[in-house]
C-alpha positions as semicolon CSV with decimal commas, in nm:
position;residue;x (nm);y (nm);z (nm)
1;X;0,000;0,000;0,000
2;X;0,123;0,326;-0,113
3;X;0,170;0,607;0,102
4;X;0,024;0,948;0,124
5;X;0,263;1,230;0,018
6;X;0,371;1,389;0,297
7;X;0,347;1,780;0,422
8;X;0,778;1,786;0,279
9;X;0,642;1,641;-0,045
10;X;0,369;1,896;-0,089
11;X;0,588;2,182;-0,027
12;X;0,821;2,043;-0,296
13;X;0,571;1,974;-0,547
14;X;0,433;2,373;-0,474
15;X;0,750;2,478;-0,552
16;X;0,786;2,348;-0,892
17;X;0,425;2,447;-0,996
18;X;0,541;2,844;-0,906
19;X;0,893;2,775;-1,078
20;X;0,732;2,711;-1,395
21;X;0,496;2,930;-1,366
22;X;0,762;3,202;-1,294
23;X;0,942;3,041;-1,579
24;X;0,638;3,130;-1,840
25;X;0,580;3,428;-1,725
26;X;0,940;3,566;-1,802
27;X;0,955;3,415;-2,163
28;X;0,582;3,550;-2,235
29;X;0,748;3,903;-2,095
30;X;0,997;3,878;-2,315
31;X;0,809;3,852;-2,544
32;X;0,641;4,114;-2,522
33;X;0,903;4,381;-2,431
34;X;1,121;4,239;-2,795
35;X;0,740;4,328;-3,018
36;X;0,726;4,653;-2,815
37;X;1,073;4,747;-2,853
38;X;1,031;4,666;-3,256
39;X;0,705;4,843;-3,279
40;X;0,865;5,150;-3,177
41;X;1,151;5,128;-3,313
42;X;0,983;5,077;-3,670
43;X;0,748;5,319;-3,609
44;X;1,024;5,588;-3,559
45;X;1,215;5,490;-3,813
46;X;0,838;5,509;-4,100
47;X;0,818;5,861;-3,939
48;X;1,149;6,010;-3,998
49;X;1,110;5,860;-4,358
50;X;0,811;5,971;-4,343
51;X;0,850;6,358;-4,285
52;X;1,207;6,344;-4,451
53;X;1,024;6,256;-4,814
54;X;0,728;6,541;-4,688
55;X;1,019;6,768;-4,603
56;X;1,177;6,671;-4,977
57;X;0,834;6,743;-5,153
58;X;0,822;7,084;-5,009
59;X;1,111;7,220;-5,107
60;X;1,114;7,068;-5,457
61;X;0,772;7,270;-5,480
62;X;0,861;7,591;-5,289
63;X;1,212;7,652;-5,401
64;X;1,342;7,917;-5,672
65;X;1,640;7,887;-5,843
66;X;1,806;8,241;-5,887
67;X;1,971;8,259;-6,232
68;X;2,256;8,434;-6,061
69;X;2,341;8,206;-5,832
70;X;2,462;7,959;-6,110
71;X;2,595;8,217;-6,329
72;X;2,341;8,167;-6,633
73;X;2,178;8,441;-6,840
74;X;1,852;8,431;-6,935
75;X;1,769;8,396;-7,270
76;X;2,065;8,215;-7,361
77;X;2,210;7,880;-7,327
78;X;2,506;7,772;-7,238
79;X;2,629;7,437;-7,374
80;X;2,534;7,544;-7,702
81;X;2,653;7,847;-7,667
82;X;2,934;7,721;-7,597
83;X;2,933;7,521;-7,922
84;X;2,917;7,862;-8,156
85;X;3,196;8,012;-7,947
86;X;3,399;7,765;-8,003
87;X;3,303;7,674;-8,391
88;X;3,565;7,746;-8,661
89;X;3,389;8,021;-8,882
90;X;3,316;8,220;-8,546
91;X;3,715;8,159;-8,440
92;X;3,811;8,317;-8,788
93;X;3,575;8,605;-8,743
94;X;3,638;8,663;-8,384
95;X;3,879;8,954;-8,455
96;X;3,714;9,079;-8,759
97;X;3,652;9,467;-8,650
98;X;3,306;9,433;-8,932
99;X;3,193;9,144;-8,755
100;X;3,255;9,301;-8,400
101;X;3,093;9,583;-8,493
102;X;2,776;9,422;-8,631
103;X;2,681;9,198;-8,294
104;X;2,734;9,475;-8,093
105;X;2,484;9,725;-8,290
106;X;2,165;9,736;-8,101
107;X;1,982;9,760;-8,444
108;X;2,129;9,396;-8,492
109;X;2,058;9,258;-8,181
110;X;1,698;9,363;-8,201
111;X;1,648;9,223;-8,541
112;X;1,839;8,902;-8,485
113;X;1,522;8,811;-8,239
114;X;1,321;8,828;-8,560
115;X;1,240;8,494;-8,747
116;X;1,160;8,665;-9,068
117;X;1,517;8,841;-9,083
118;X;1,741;8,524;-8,943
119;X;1,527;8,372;-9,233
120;X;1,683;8,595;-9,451
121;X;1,987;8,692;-9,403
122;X;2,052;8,321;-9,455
123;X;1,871;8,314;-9,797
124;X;2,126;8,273;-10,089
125;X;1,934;8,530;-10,288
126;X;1,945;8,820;-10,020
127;X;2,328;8,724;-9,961
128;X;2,371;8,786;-10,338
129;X;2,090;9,056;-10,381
130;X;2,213;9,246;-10,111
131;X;2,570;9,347;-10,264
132;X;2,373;9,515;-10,514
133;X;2,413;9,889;-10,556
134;X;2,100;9,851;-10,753
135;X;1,906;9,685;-10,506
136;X;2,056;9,895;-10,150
137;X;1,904;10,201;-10,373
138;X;1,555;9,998;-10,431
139;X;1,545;9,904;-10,068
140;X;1,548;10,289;-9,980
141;X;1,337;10,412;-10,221
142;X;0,959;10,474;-10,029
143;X;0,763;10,410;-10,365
144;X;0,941;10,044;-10,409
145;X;0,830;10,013;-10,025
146;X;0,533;10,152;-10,030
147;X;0,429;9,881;-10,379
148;X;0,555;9,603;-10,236
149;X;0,338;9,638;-9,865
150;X;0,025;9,727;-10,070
151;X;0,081;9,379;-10,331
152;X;0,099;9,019;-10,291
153;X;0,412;9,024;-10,442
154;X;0,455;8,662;-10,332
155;X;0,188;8,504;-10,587
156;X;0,332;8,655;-10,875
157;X;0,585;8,786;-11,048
158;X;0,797;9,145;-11,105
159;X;0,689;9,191;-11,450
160;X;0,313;9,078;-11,339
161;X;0,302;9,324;-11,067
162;X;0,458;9,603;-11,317
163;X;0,118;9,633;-11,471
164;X;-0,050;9,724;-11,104
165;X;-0,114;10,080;-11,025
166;X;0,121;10,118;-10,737
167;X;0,390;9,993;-10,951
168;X;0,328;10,240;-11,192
169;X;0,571;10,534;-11,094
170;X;0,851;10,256;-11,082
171;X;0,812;10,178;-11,414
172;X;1,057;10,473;-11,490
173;X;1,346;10,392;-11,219
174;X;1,659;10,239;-11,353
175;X;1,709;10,015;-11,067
176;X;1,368;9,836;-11,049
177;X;1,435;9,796;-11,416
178;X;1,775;9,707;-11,394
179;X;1,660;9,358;-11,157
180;X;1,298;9,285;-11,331
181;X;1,472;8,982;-11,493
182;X;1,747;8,896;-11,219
183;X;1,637;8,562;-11,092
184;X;1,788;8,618;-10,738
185;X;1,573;8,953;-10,716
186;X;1,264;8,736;-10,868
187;X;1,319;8,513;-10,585
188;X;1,356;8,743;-10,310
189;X;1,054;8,971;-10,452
190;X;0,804;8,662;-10,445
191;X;1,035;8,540;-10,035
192;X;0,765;8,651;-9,733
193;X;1,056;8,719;-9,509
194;X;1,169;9,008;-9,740
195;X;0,829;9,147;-9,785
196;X;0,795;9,175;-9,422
197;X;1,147;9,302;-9,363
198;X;1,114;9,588;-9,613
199;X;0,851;9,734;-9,380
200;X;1,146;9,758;-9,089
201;X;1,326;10,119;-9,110
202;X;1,629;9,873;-8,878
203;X;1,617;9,640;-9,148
204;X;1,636;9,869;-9,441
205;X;1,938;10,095;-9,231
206;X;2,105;9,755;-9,146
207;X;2,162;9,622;-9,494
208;X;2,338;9,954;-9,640
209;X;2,536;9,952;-9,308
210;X;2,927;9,929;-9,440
211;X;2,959;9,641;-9,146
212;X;2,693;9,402;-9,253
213;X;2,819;9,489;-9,612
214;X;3,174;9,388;-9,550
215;X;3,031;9,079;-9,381
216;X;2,832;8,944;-9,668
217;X;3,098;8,881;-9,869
218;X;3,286;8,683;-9,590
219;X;3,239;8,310;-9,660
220;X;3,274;8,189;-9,279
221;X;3,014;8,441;-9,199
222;X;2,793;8,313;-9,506
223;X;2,848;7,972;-9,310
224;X;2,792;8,038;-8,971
225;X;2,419;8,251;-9,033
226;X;2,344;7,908;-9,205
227;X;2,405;7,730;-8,890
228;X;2,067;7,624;-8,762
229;X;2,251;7,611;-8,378
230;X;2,358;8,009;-8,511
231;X;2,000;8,104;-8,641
232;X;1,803;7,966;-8,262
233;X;2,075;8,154;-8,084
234;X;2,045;8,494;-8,213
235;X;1,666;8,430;-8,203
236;X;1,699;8,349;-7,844
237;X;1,841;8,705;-7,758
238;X;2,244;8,592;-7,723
239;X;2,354;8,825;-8,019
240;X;2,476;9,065;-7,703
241;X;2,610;8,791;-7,499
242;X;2,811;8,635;-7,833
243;X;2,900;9,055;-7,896
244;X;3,032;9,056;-7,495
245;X;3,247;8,754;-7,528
246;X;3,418;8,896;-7,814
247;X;3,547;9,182;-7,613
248;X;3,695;8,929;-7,329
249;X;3,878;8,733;-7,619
């Protein structure tokens, strides 16, 4: 016959029941302090992301860049700029005194923001037109002018338009006579660009100018107004900027 645990036994046997008891308890505490402690920290870590990306958008919306602050002018830029500068046919005109002379007139610069004259003054016609003593003397004459603004010159011919009215009192003047059958003034007389341009005092000062004359017969001049990354630059304003760097070389 078995016998009864006694009152040593019991107290034993209590003892283990509150050991593992104790024992639980600690692991299911640390349990819970580790998820706590990685909660937090992963929350803090979400908000600091958080508000830096916030903090990001804001000033990518808010800021202003100041065009001085990085050197750049407005109006012009740089890289290709950079790119005419250093091109050969501006090189070999870089210390031509004409040349000089004709990016820093203000009558130039003006004009050069023009589509209809950086049209034209890259037009093979007007390159060979304009060394014309004939022509410069047609360009200046207020009748010629005054005909070509009140016709459609560009949907017909010289000798067509002869036989309107306001042509009339030209019918008489050597020069318009002289170019009725040049094919280069045929050309230009019928080109939208010149009909607009002849309506520009500037443009009409600008041509007889003894700078732009000495520069059409210039063949890297000829070649860089041809220059398609020459023609968006002027039209972009940088004639003065391109006139300023000249002065530095």
């Amino acid at each position: 016959m078995q016998k009864a645990p006694g009152r040593k036994g019991a107290r034993i046997s209590q003892m283990n029941t509150v050991r593992r008891w104790r024992f639980t308890l600690l692991i299911g505490s640390g349990v819970l302090a580790a998820g706590a402690l990685i909660y937090f920290a992963s929350g803090r870590v979400n908000s600091e992301k958080t508000q830096g990306a916030i903090g990001k958008r804001d000033v990518y919306r808010d800021g202003k860049v100041d065009a001085a602050s990085v050197g750049a002018v407005p109006g012009t830029a740089p890289v290709a700029m950079q790119v005419i500068l250093e091109s050969k046919e501006f090189k070999a005109l870089a210390k031509n005194e004409a040349f000089q002379s004709l990016l820093s007139s203000q009558a130039f610069q003006q004009l050069a923001k023009d589509q209809a004259f950086v049209q034209l003054i890259s037009n093979a016609s007007f390159m060979q037109m304009a060394q014309s003593q004939a022509f410069l003397q047609l360009t200046k004459n207020n009748l010629f002018r005054g005909a070509l603004a009140a016709s459609q010159a560009q949907n017909s011919n010289i000798l067509e338009l002869t036989r309107q009215s306001q042509f009339s009192s030209l019918r008489q003047d050597s020069n318009f006579q002289a170019l009725t059958r040049n094919a280069a003034f045929n050309s230009l007389f019928r080109n939208q660009a010149f009909n607009q341009m002849m309506k520009n005092d500037a443009f009409v000062s600008l041509v007889s100018a003894n700078a732009f004359q000495s520069m059409l017969r210039v063949q890297a001049f000829q070649s860089l107004v041809s220059q398609s990354s020459f023609q968006n630059a002027l039209l972009s304003g940088s004639a003065a900027a391109m006139s300023a760097s000249l002065r530095v070389q």
